[in-house]
Biotite code that builds the C-alpha atoms (Angstrom):
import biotite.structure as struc

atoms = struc.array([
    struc.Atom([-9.680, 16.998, -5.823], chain_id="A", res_id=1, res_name="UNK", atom_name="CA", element="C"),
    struc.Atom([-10.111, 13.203, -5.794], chain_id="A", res_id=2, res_name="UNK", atom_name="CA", element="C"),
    struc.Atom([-13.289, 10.851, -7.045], chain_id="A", res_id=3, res_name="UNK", atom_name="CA", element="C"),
    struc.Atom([-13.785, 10.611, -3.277], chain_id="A", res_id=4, res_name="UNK", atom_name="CA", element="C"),
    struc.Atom([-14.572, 14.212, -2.882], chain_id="A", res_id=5, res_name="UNK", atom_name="CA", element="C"),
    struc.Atom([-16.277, 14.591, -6.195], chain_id="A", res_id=6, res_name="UNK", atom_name="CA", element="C"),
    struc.Atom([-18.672, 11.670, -4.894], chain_id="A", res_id=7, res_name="UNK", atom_name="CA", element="C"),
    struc.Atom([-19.030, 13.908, -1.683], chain_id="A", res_id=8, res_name="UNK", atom_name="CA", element="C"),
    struc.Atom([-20.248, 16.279, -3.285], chain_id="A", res_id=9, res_name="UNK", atom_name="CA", element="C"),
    struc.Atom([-22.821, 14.793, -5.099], chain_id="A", res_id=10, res_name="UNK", atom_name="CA", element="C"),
    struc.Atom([-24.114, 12.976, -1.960], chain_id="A", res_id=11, res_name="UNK", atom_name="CA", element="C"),
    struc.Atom([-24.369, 16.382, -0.488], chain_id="A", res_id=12, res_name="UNK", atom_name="CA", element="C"),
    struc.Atom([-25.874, 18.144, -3.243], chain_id="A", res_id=13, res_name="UNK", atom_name="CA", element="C"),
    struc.Atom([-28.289, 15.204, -3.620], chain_id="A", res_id=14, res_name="UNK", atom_name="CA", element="C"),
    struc.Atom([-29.398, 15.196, -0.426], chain_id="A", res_id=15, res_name="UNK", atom_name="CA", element="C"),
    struc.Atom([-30.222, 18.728, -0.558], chain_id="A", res_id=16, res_name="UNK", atom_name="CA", element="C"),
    struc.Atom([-32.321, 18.677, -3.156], chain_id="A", res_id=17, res_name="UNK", atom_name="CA", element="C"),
    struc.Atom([-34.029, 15.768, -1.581], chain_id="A", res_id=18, res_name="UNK", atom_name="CA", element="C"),
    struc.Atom([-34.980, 18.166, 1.131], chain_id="A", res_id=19, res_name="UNK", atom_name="CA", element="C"),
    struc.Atom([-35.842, 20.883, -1.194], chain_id="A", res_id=20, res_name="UNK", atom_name="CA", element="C"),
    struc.Atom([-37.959, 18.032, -3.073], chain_id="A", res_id=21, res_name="UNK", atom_name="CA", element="C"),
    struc.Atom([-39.734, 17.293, 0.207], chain_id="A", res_id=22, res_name="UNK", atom_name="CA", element="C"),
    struc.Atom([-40.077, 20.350, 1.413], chain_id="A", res_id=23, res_name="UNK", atom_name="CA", element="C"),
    struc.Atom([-41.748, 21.649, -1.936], chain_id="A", res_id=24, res_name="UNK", atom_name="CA", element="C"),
    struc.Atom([-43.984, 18.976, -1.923], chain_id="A", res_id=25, res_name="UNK", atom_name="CA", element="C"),
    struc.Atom([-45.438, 19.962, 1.679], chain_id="A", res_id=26, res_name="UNK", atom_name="CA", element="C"),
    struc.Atom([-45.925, 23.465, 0.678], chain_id="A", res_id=27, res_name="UNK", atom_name="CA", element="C"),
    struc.Atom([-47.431, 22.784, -2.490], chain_id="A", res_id=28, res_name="UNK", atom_name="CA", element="C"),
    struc.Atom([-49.894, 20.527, -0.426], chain_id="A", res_id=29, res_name="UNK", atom_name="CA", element="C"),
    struc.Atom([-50.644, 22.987, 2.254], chain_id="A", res_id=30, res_name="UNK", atom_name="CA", element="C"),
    struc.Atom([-51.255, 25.793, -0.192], chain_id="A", res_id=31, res_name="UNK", atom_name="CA", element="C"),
    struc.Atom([-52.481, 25.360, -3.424], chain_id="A", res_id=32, res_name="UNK", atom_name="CA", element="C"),
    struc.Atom([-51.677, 28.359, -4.649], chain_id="A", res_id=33, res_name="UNK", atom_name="CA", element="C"),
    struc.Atom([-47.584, 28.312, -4.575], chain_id="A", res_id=34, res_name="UNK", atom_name="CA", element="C"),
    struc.Atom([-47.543, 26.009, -7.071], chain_id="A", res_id=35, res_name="UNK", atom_name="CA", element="C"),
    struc.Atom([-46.506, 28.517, -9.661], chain_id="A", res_id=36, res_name="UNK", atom_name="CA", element="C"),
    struc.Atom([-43.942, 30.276, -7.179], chain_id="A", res_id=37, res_name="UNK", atom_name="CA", element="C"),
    struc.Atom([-42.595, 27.381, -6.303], chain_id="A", res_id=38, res_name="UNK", atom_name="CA", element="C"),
    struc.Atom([-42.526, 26.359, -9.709], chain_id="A", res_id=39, res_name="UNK", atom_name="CA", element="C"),
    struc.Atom([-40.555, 29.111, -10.915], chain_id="A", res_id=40, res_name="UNK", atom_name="CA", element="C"),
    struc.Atom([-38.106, 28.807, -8.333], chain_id="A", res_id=41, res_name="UNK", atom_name="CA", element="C"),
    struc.Atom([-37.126, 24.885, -9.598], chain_id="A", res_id=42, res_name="UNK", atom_name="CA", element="C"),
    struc.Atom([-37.016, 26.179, -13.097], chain_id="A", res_id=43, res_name="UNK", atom_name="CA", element="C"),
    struc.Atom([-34.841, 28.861, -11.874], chain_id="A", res_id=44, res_name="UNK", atom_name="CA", element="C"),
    struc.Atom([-32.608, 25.980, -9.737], chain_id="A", res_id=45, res_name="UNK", atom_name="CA", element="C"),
    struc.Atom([-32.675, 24.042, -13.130], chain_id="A", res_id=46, res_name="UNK", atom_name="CA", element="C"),
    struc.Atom([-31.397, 26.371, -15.358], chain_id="A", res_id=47, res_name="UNK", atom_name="CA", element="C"),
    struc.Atom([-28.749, 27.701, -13.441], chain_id="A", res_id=48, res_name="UNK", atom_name="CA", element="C"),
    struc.Atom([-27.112, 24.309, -13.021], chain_id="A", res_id=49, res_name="UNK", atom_name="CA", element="C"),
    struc.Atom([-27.555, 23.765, -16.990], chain_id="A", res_id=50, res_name="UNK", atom_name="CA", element="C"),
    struc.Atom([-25.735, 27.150, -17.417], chain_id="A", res_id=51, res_name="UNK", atom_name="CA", element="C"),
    struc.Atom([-23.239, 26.779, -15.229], chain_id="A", res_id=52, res_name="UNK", atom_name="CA", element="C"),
    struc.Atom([-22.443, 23.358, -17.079], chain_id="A", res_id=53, res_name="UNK", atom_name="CA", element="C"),
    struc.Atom([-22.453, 24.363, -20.074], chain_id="A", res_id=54, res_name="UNK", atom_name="CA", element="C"),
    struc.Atom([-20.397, 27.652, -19.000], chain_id="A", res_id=55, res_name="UNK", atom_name="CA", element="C"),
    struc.Atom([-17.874, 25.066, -17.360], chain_id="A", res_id=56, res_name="UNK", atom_name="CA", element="C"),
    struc.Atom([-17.884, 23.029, -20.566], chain_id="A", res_id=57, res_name="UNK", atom_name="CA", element="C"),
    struc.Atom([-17.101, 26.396, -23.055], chain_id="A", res_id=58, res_name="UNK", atom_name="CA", element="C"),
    struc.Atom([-14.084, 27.541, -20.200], chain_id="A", res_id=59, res_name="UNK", atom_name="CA", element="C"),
    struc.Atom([-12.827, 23.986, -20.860], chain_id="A", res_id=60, res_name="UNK", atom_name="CA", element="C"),
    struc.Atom([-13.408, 23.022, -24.197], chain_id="A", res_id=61, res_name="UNK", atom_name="CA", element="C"),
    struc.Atom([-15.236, 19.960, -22.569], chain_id="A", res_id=62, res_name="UNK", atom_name="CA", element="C"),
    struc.Atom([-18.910, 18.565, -23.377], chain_id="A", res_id=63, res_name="UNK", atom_name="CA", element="C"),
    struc.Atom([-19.294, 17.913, -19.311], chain_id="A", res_id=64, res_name="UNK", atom_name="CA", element="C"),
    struc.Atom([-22.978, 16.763, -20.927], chain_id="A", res_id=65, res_name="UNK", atom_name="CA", element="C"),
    struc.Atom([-21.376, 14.224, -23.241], chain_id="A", res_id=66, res_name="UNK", atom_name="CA", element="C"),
    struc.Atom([-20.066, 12.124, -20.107], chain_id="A", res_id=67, res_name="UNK", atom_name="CA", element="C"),
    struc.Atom([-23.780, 11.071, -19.096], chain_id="A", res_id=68, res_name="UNK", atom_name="CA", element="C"),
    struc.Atom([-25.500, 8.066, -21.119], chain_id="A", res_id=69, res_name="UNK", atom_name="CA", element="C"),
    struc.Atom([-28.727, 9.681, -20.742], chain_id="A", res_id=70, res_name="UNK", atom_name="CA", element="C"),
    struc.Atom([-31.072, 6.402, -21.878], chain_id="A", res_id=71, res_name="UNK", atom_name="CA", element="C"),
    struc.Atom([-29.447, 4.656, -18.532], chain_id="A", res_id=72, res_name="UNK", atom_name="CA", element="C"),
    struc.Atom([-30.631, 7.539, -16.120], chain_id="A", res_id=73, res_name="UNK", atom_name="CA", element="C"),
    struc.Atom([-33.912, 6.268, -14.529], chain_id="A", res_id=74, res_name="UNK", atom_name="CA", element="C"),
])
């Protein structure tokens, strides 16, 4: 794996959860009433990411957090 592909990656994964942003958003605003469901399912995005980081990071013996300056992310 190269930076290349890691910045692939990211791009990709980014733009998917632009769509899944988006695409939210229009539900939400087209039915009130989803707002929970759709809710949950973003928590459930959430903390499967921050699990499988911090999973990754126990495997390793890495902090993966520790590489992000969080006061610079806007």
């Amino acid at each position: 794996m190269t930076e290349q592909n890691i910045d692939l990656h990211l791009r990709d994964a980014l733009s998917h959860i632009e769509l899944a942003i988006d695409e939210s958003v229009k539900l939400v605003l087209e039915n009130d009433s989803i707002k929970k469901e759709i809710g949950q399912k973003w928590e459930n995005f959430l903390g499967e990411f921050i699990g499988q980081v911090r999973e990754k990071g126990k495997k390793s013996r890495l902090n993966l957090l520790s590489w992000i300056t969080f006061p610079r992310i806007r």
